[in-house]
N, C-alpha and C positions, 0 to 999 in steps of 0.2 A: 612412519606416517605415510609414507609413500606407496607402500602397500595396501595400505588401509585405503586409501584413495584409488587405485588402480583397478582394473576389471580385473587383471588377471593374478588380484590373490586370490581370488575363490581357484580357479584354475592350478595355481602352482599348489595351495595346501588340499585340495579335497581330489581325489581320483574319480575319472567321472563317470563310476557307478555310483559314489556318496553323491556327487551331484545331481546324479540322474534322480537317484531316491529320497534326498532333499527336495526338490524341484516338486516332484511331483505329492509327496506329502503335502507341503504348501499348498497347491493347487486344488489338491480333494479336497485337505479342512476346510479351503475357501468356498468352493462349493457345496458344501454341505451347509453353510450359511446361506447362498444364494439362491440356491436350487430350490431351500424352503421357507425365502422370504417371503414370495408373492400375497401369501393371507397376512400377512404381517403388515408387510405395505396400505392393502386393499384396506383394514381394519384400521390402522393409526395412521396413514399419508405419511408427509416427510418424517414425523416425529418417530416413528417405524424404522425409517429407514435410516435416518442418526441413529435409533440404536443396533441397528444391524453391522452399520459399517463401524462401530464403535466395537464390537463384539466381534467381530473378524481382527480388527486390528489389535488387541488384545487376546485372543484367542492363539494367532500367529505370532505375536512377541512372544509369550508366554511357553508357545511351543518350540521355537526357535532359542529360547534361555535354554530349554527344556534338551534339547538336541544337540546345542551345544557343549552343554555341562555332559551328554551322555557321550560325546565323540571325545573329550580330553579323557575321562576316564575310562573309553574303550581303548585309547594311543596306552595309557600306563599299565593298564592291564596286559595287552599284548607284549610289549619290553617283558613283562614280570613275568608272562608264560614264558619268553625265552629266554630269560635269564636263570627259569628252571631246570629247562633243557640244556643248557648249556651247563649248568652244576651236575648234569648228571652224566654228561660228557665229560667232565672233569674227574669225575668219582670212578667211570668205569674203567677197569683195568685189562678188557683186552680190545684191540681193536675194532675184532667184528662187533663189539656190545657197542661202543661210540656212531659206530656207521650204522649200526640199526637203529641206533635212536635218531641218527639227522636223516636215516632212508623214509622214516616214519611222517617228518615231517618236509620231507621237499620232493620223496617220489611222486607226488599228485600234480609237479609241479615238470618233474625233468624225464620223465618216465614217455611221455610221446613223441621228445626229440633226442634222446639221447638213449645208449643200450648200455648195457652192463657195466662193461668196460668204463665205460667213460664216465659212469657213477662212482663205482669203485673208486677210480683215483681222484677225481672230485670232492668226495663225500670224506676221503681218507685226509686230503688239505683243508677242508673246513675241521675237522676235529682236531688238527695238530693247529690249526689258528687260532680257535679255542683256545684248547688249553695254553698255547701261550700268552695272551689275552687275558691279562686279571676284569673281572665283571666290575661294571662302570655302575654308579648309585643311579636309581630308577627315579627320578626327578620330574614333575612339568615343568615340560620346555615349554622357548617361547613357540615354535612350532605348533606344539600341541594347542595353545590358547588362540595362535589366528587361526590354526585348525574349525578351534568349535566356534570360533568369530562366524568364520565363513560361512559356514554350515546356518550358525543361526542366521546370518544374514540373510541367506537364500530362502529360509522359510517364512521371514517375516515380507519378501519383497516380492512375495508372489499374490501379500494380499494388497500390493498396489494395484494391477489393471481392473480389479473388480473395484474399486474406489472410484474410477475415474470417470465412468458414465455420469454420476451421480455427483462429479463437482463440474459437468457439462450441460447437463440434460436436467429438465424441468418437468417434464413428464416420469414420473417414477418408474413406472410400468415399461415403459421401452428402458432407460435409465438398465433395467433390471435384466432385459432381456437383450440388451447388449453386453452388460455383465459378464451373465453365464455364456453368450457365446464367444467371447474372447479367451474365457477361462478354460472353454472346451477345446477352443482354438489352440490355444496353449497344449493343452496335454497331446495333440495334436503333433506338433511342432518339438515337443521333445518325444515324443517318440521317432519322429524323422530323424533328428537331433543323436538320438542314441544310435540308430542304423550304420551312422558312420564310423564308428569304435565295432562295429561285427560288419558281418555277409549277410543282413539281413535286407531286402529294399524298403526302400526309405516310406513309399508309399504305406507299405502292407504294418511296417512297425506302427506308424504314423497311427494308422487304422486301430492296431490292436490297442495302441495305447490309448485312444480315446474311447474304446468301446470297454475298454477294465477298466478304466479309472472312472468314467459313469457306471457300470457295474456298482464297484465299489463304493459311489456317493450312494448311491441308491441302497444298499446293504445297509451302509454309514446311519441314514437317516433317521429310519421307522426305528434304530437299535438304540436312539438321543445323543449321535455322534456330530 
């Protein structure tokens, strides 16, 4: 429970590129609601715009079950590609065949800090680990379920700040156009957010990400997204 309550199970279960692309999925769907309220509001008044933010937050639940159920069965999947690999590591019979099958999967990984040499004997102790290592049953863990917990979390909590003008503000229309700028603000903000996991600057990411992800709504829209 304690996790469940903490800020930082999204942090310790999701890696924060799953974060970053949580986050910002949230923030497009939402805007793809916002972005094409305004004749909805203008047409039906508040009664419009209850079912808008009714439609966002259903929309994002929805997508966020949907993300979640897809991140547990992308955790099981992955164990079960390597528990393939690793059978085939067990099967082959001479070494260089073992080391080309773990060079296959970890040179994209060790290949720009480490040389031959240091492959070799590396690569030569993961296959005798292996094999001594009987393969463990491919089970969901509990990891995997606060895994897609988190994940959904994040996408359903992104259609809060667009809710909030609108249990503020009486005016619909600004209401709306606080909204979207918060939302835009946002993708803003995790792109800054992301600059600090690279060498990118904070500013210019900040930038790009809001200038894609309005891209994107706009692509989103005229398509019935």
């Amino acid at each position: 429970m304690t996790d469940i309550r903490s800020g930082a199970m999204v942090a310790r279960y999701l890696d924060p590129g799953s974060r970053m692309g949580e986050v910002l999925f949230g923030l497009i769907m939402t805007l793809t609601f916002t972005l094409g309220a305004g004749m909805v509001i203008q047409e039906e008044g508040r009664e419009g715009a209850r079912q808008m933010l009714i439609g966002i937050l259903g929309c994002n639940l929805a997508w966020g079950i949907i993300d979640g159920v897809l991140y547990v069965l992308g955790r099981v999947f992955e164990r079960g590609r390597l528990r393939r690999i690793g059978h085939a590591i067990r099967k082959s019979l001479a070494e260089d065949d073992a080391r080309r099958i773990i060079a296959g999967e970890l040179d994209e990984t060790f290949v720009p800090f480490t040389d031959h040499a240091m492959r070799e004997q590396l690569y030569g102790a993961v296959a005798e680990r292996v094999r001594r290592e009987p393969p463990s049953p491919n089970r969901i863990r509990r990891d995997d379920l606060l895994g897609g917990l988190a994940a959904g979390l994040l996408v359903f909590a992104c259609s809060v700040p667009a809710l909030l003008p609108f249990l503020v503000m009486d005016n619909l229309h600004l209401a709306l156009r606080v909204s979207n700028a918060i939302l835009l603000g946002l993708l803003f903000v995790v792109g800054w957010r992301a600059a600090s996991h690279t060498l990118a600057r904070p500013w210019l990411s900040g930038l790009v990400f809001l200038l894609l992800g309005t891209l994107l709504v706009a692509m989103a829209i005229p398509l019935g997204g």
